[in-house]
Every structure is written in structure tokens, then in C-alpha cells.
N, C-alpha and C positions, 0 to 999 in steps of 0.2 A: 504494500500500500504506500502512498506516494506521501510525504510523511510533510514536505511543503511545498510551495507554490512554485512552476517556472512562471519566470518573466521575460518574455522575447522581445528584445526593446532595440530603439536606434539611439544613437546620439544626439543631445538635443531635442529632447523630445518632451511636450510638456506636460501630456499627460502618464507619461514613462516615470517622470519623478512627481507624478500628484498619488501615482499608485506607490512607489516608495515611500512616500511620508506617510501614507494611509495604512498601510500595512508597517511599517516602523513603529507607526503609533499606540497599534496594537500588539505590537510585540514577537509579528508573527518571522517567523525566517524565512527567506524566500532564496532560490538563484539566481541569476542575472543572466541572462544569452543574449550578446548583442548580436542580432541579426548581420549585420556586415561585415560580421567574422565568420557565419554561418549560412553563404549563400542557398546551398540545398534546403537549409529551413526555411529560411524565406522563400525561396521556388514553391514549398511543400505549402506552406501559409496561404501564401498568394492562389495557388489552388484551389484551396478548400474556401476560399471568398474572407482573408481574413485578408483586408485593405489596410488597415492602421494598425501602427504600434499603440500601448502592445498590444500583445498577446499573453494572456494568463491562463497556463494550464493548474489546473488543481483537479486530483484524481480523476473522474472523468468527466468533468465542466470544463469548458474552453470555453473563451472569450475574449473580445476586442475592446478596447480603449480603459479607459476610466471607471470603476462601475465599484463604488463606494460600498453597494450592497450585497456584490459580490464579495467583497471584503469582508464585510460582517456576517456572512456565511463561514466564510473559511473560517475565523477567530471565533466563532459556534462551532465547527466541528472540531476546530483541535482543543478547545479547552478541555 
């Protein structure tokens, strides 16, 4: 089981670091994948219609951008 979140992120990105503070603030642990170290991820992303950074995988929820309340899931389920 996937114990915390990827973050598929570019450089400069503003809501790449609104999801950092958010998840910071709750404590939770996350990885960081910059997409432009990781072209076949982004090939694979851009596929599956995910357009904007990031991307937040957490067990099997995927998502794009910003999403606060996806955040307050994840800090529910790992308490």
C-alpha cells in the first residue's frame, strides 16, 4: 500500500507549491517527481488527459492541479 502521496510537478509552478504548503501543513510526507527529469511520465500523463501540473497520485486517486480537499482526504486516511 502506497504509504504517501507522488507529486508530479514542473518548475515554477504555482499551484505545485500551493499543494506543498497544503500538504506541509498537514504534516503529511509526500515525493516530488519533476516531470522534466521524467519525460516518459509526462508522455504517460499527457495521455491519460492529465494537462496541468501536478499530478497527485495517492493509492489509487489520481489527480490534477490544486485540490485542497483532496488533501484533506489523504490526512483522513493516514491518521
Amino acid at each position: 500500500m502506497q504509504l504517501c502521496p507522488l507529486v508530479w510537478s514542473k518548475p515554477s509552478c504555482v499551484q505545485c507549491n500551493a499543494t506543498y504548503r497544503a500538504l506541509d501543513s498537514k504534516g503529511i510526507d509526500y515525493e516530488i517527481h519533476d516531470l522534466t527529469e521524467h519525460p516518459d511520465a509526462l508522455d504517460t500523463l499527457r495521455n491519460a488527459n492529465f494537462l496541468q501540473a501536478p499530478v497527485v497520485q495517492f493509492r489509487e486517486d489520481l489527480w490534477t492541479g490544486f485540490r485542497p480537499d483532496k488533501i484533506d482526504e489523504i490526512a483522513k486516511a493516514i491518521a
